[in-house]
DRENLUMDO-999732 format. One record per residue (C-alpha): residue number from 1; residue in three letters; x, y, z. Coordinates in nm, 4 decimals. Layout:
+-----+--------+----------+----------+----------+
! num ! residu !        u !        v !        w !
+-----+--------+----------+----------+----------+
! NUM !    Ala !        X !        Y !        Z !
...
+-----+--------+----------+----------+----------+
***
This chain:
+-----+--------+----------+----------+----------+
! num ! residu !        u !        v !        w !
+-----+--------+----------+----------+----------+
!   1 !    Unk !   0.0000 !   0.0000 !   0.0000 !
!   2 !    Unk !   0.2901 !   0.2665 !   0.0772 !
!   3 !    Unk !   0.4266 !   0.1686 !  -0.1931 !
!   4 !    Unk !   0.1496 !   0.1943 !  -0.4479 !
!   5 !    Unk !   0.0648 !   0.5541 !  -0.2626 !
!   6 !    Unk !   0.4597 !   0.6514 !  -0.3638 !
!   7 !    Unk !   0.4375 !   0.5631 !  -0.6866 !
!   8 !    Unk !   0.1279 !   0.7870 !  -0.7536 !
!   9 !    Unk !   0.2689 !   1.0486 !  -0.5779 !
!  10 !    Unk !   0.6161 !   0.9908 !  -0.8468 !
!  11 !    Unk !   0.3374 !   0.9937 !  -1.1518 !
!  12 !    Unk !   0.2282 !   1.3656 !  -1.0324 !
!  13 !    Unk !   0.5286 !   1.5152 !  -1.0055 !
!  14 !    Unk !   0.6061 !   1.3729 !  -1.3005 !
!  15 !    Unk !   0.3195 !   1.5055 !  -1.4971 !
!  16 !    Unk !   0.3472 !   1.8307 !  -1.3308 !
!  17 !    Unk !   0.6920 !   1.8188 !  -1.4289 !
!  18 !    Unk !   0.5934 !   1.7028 !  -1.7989 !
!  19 !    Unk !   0.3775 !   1.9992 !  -1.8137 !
!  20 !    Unk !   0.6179 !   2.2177 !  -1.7648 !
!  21 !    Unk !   0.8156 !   2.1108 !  -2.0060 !
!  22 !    Unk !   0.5484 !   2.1045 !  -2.2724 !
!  23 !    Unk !   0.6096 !   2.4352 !  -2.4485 !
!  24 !    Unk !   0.9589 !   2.3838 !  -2.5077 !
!  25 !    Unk !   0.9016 !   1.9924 !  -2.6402 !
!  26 !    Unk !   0.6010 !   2.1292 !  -2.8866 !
!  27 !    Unk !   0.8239 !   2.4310 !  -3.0134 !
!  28 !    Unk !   1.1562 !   2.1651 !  -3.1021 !
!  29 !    Unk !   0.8992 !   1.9131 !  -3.2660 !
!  30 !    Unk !   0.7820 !   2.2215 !  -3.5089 !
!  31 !    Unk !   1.0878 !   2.3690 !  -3.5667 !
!  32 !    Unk !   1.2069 !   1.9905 !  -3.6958 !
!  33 !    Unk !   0.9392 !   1.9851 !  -3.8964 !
!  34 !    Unk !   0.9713 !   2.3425 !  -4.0419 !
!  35 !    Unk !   1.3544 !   2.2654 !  -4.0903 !
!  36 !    Unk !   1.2834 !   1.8985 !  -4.3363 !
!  37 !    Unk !   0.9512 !   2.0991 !  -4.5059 !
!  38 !    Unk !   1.2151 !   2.2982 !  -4.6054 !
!  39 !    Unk !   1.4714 !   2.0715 !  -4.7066 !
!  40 !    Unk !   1.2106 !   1.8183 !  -4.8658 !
!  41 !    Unk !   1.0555 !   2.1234 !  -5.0953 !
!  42 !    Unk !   1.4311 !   2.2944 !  -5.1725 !
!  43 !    Unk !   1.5354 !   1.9950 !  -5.2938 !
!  44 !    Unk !   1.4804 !   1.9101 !  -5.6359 !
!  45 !    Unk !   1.6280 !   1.8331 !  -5.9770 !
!  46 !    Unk !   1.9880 !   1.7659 !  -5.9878 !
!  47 !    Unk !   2.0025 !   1.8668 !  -5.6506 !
!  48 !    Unk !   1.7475 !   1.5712 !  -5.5046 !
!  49 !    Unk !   2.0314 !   1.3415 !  -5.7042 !
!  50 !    Unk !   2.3343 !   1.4749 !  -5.6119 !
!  51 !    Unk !   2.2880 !   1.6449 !  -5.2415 !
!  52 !    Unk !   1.9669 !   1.4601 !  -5.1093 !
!  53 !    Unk !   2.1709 !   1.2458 !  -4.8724 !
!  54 !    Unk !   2.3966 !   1.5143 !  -4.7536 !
!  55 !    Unk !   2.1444 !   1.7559 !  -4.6828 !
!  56 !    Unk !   1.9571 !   1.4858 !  -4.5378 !
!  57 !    Unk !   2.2680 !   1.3933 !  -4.2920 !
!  58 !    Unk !   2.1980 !   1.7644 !  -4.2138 !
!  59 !    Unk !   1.9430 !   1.6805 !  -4.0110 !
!  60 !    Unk !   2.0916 !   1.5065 !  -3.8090 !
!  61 !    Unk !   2.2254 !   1.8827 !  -3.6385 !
!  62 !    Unk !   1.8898 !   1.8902 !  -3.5131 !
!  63 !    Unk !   1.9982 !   1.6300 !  -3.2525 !
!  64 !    Unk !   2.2667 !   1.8549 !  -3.0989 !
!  65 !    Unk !   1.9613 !   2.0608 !  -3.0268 !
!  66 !    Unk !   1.7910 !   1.7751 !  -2.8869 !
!  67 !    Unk !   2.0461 !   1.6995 !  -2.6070 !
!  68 !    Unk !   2.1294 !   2.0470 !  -2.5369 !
!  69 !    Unk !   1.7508 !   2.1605 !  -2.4519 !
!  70 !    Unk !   1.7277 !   1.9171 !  -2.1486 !
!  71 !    Unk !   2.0807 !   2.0088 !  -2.0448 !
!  72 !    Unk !   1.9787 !   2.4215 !  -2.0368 !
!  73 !    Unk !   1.6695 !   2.3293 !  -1.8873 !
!  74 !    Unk !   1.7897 !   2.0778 !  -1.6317 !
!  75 !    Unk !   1.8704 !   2.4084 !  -1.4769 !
!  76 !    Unk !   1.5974 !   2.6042 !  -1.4899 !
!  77 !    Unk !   1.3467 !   2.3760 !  -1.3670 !
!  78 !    Unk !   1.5263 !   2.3474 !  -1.0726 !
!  79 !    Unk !   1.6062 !   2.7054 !  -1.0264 !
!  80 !    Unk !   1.2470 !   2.7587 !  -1.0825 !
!  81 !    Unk !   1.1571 !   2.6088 !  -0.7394 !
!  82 !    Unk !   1.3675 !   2.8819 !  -0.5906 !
!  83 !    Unk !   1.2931 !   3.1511 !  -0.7906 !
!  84 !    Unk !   0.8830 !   3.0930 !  -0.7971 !
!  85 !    Unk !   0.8920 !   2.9564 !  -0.4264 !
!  86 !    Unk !   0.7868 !   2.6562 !  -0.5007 !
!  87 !    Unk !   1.0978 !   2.4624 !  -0.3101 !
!  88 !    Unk !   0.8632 !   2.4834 !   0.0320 !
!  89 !    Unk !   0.6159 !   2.3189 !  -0.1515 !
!  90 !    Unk !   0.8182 !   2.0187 !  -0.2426 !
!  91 !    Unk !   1.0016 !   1.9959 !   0.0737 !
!  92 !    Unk !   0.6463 !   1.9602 !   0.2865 !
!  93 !    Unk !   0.5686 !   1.7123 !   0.0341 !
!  94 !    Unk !   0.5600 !   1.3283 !   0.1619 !
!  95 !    Unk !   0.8507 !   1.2650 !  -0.0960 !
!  96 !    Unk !   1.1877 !   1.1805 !  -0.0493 !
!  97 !    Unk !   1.4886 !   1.3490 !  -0.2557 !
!  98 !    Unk !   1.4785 !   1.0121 !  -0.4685 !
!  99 !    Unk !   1.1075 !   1.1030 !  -0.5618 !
! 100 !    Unk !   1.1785 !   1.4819 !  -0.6380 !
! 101 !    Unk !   1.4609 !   1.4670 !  -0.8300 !
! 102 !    Unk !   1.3929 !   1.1394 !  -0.9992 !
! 103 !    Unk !   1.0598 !   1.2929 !  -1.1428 !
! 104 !    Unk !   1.2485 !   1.6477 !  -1.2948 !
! 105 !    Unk !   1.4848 !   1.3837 !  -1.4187 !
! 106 !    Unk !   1.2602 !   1.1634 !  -1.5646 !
! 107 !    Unk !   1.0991 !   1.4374 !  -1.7248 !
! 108 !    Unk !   1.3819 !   1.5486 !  -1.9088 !
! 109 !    Unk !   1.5079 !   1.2342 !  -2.0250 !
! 110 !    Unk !   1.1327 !   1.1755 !  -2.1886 !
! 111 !    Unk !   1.2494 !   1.5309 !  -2.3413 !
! 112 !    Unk !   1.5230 !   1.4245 !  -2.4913 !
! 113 !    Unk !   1.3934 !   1.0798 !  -2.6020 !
! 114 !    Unk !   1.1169 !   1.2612 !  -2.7599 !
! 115 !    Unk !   1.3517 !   1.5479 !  -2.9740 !
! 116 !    Unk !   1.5625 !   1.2138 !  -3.0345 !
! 117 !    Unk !   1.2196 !   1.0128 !  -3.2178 !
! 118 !    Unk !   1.1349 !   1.3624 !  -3.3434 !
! 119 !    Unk !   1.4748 !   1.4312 !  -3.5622 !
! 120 !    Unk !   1.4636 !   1.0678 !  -3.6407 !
! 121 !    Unk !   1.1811 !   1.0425 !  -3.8024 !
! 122 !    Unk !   1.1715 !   1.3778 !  -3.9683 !
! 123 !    Unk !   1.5258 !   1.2994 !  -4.1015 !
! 124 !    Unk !   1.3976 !   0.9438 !  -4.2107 !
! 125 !    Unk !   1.0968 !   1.0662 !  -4.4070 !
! 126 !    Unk !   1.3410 !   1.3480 !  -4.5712 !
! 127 !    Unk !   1.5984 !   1.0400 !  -4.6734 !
! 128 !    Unk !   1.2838 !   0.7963 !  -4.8329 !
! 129 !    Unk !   1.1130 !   1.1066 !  -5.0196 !
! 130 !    Unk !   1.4254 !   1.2654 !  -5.1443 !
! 131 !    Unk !   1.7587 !   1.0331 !  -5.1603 !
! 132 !    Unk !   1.7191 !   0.8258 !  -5.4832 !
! 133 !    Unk !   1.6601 !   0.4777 !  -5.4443 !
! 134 !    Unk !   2.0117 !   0.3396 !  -5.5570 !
! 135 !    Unk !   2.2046 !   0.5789 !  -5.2634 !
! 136 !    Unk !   1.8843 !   0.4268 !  -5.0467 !
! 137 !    Unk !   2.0447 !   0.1221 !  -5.1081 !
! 138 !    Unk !   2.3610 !   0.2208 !  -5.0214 !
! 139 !    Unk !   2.1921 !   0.3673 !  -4.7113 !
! 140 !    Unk !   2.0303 !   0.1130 !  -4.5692 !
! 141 !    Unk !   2.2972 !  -0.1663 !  -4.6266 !
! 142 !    Unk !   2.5584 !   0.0463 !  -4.4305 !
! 143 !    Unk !   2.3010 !   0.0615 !  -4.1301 !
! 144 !    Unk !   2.2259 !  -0.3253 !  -4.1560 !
! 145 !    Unk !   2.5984 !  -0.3790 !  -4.1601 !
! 146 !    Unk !   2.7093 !  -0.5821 !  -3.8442 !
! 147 !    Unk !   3.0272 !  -0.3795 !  -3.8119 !
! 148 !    Unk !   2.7846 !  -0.0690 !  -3.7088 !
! 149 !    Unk !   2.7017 !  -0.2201 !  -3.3803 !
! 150 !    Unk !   2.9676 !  -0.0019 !  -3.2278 !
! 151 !    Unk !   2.8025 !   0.2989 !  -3.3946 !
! 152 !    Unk !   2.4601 !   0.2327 !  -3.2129 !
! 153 !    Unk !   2.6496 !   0.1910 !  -2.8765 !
! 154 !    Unk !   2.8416 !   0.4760 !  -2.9392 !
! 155 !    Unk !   2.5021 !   0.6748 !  -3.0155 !
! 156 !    Unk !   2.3754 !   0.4720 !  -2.6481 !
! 157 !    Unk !   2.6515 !   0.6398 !  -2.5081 !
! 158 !    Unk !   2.5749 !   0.9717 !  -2.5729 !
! 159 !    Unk !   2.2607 !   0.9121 !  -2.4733 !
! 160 !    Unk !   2.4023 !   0.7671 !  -2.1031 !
! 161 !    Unk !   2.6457 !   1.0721 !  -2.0652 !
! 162 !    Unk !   2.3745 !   1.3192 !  -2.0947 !
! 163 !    Unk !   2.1790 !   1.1159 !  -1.8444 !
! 164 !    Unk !   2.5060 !   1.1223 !  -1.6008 !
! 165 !    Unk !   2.5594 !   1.4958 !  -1.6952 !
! 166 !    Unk !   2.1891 !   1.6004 !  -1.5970 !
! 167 !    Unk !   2.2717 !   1.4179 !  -1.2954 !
! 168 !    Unk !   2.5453 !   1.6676 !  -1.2328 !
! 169 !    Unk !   2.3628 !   1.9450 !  -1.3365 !
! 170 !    Unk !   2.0904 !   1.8896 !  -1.0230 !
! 171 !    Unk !   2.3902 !   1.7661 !  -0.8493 !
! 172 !    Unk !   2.5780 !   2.1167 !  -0.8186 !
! 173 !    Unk !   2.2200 !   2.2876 !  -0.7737 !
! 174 !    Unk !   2.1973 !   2.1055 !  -0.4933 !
! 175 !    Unk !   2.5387 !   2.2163 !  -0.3065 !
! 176 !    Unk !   2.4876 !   2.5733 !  -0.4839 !
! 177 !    Unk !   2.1671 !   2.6122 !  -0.2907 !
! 178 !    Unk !   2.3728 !   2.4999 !   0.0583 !
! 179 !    Unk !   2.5155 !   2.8437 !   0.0450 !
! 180 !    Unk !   2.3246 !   3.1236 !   0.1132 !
! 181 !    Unk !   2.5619 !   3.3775 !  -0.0635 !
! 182 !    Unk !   2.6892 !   3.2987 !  -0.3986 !
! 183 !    Unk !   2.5116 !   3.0388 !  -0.4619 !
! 184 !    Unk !   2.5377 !   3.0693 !  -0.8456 !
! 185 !    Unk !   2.9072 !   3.0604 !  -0.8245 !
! 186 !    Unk !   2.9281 !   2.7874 !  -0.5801 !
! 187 !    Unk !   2.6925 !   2.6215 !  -0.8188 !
! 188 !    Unk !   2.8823 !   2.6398 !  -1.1433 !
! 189 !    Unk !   3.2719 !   2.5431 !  -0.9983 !
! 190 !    Unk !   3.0721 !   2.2215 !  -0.8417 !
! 191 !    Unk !   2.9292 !   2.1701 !  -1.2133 !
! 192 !    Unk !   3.3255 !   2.1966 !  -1.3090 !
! 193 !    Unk !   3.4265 !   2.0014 !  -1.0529 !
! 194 !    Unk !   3.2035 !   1.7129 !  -1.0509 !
! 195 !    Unk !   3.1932 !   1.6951 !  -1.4378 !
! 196 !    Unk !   3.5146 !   1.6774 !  -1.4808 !
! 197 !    Unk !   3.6265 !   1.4408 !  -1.1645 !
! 198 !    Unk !   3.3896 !   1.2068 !  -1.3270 !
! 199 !    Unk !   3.5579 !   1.2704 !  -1.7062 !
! 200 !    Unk !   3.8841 !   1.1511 !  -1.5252 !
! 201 !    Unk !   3.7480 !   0.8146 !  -1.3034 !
! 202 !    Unk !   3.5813 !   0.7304 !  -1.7111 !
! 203 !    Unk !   3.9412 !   0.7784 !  -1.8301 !
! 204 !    Unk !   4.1349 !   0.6126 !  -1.5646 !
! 205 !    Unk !   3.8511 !   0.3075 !  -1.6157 !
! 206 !    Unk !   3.9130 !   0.3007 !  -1.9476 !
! 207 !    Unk !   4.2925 !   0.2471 !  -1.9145 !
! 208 !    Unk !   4.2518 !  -0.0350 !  -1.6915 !
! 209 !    Unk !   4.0152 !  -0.1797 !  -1.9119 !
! 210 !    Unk !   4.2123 !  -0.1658 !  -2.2230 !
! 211 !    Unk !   4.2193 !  -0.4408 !  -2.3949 !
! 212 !    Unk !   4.5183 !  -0.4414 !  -2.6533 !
! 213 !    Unk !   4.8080 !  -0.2040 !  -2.5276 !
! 214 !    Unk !   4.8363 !  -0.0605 !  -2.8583 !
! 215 !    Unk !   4.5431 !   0.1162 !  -2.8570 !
! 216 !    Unk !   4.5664 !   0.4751 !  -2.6631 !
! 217 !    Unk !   4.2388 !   0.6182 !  -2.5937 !
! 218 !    Unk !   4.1226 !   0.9356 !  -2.6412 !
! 219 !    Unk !   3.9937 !   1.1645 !  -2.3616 !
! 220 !    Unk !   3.6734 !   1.4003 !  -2.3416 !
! 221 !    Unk !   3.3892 !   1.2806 !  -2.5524 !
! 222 !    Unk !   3.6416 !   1.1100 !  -2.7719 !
! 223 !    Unk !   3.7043 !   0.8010 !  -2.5802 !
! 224 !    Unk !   3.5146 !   0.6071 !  -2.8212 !
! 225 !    Unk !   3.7692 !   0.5883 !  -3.0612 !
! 226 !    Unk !   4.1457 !   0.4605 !  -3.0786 !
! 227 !    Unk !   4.4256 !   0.5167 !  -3.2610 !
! 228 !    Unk !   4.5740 !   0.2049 !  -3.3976 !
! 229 !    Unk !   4.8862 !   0.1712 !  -3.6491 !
! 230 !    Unk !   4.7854 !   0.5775 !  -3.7483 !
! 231 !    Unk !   4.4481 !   0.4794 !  -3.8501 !
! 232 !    Unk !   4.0913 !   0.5397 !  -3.6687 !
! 233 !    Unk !   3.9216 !   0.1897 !  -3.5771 !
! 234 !    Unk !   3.6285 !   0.1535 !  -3.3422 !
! 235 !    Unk !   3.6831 !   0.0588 !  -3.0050 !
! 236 !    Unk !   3.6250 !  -0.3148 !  -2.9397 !
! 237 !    Unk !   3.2233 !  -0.3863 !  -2.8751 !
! 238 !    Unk !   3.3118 !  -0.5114 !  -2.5193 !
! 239 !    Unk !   3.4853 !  -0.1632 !  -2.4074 !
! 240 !    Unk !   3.1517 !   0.0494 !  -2.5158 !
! 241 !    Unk !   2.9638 !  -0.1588 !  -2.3153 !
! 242 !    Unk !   3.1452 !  -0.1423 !  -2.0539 !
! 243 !    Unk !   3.2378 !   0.1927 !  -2.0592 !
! 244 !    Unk !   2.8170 !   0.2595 !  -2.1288 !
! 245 !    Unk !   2.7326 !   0.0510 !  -1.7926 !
! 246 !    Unk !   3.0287 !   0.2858 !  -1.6314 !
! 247 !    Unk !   2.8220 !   0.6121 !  -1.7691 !
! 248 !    Unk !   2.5359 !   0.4794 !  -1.5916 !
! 249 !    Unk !   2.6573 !   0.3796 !  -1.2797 !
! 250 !    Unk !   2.8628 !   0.7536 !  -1.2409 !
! 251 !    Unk !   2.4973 !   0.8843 !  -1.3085 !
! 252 !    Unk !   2.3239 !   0.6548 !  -1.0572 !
! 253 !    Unk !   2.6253 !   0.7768 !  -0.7129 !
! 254 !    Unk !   2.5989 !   1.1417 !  -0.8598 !
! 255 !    Unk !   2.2090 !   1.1821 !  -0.8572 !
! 256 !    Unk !   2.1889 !   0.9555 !  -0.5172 !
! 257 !    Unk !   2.4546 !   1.2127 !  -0.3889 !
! 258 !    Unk !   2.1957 !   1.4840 !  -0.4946 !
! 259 !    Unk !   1.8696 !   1.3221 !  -0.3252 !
! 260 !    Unk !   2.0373 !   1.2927 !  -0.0042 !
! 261 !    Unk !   2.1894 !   1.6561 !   0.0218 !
! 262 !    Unk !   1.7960 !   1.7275 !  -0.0598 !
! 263 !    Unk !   1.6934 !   1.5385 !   0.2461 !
! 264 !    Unk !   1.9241 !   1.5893 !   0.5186 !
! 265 !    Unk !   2.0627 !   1.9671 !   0.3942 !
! 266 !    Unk !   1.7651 !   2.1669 !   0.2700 !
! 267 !    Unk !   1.6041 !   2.3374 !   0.5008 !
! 268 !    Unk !   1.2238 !   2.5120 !   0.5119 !
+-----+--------+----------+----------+----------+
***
């Protein structure tokens, strides 16, 4: 029974959450629709033979878009609570840190999965209308290809280390808010700080799970990749995963980290 009554009280703050997010979700989805109309009715002629697929690949901008929305407004949706004095709300609520959080979170990873979906299948109906069915071919073989595994996990990765970085985001809010005097500052070297303590334990993982000592690893969002005998391979299937499950579980301490700091620091 308590936990039925938890759940339903996760659901509202999620939809309350959800509807605050609403605006920004219907205004991306247009704009990606605007943006292929456009493409879909520029391109013609020699131009729908020629350019279709690169303009097409084009789309695929629209994603940066996609992750960066939830990122900006991982922010303000917590800030909000401040700003709007809504945070005494929340913290008479019969909801733990776990709850709060986990709902604003949840809410902006449906964001993202929807401006993901959204760019997807805009960009997908742009490629079948417009890229000529022999460079379809071409298309659709190079996706079916085994050997792209590591792109999908690559793509799953992104995906993981914007999870780990909202995380961080509502992590250094968190701390930020401990301080009653610049809080903003305090806020944004904890951002630094965390993000890039957690950049390093990746890398340091990621050397002691390398699997052939003749691949060096790049750093930043480039660990993906290795340099082998001066040519660019994809790292070995095993080491995404690995280092995917390692996004996630960096994600998982930083946003418990967060809930408790919301329990047992903030005050009314």
């Amino acid at each position: 029974m308590q936990s039925s009554s938890k759940i339903r009280m996760f659901w509202r703050l999620y939809r309350n959450e959800m509807h605050k997010l609403l605006m920004e979700i219907i205004i991306f989805a247009i704009l990606a629709v605007i943006i292929n109309l456009f493409f879909y009715f520029k391109i013609s002629g020699p131009a729908a033979r020629d350019n279709g697929l690169i303009l097409s690949l084009l789309d695929s901008n629209l994603l940066l878009f996609a992750f960066l929305i939830p990122f900006l407004a991982s922010f303000r949706i917590l800030n909000q609570e401040w700003s709007h004095h809504t945070i005494y709300l929340l913290l008479s609520l019969p909801a733990s840190g776990c709850a709060v959080l986990g709902a604003k979170l949840a809410a902006l990873f449906s964001q993202l999965l929807i401006g993901i979906l959204t760019v997807g299948i805009c960009g997908g109906i742009l490629a079948i209308a417009k890229i000529p069915p022999n460079q379809q071919q071409l298309l659709y073989s190079a996706l079916s290809d085994p050997r792209m595994s590591w792109a999908w996990l690559f793509f799953l990765s992104c995906i993981t280390g914007m999870l780990a970085l909202l995380c961080i985001s509502f992590f250094s809010q968190v701390v930020g808010r401990l301080c009653r005097i610049l809080d903003r500052l305090v806020t944004g070297f904890t951002f630094l700080a965390t993000l890039y303590l957690a950049s390093r334990l990746h890398h340091l993982a990621g050397m002691l799970l390398q699997p052939d000592s003749s691949f060096r690893f790049l750093t930043a969002n480039k660990e993906m990749w290795a340099i082998k005998l001066h040519t660019m391979a994809p790292v070995p299937t095993s080491y995404m995963v690995i280092s995917l499950l390692f996004d996630l579980l960096i994600a998982a301490a930083i946003f418990v980290a967060a809930a408790v700091i919301y329990d047992q620091r903030l005050e009314l």
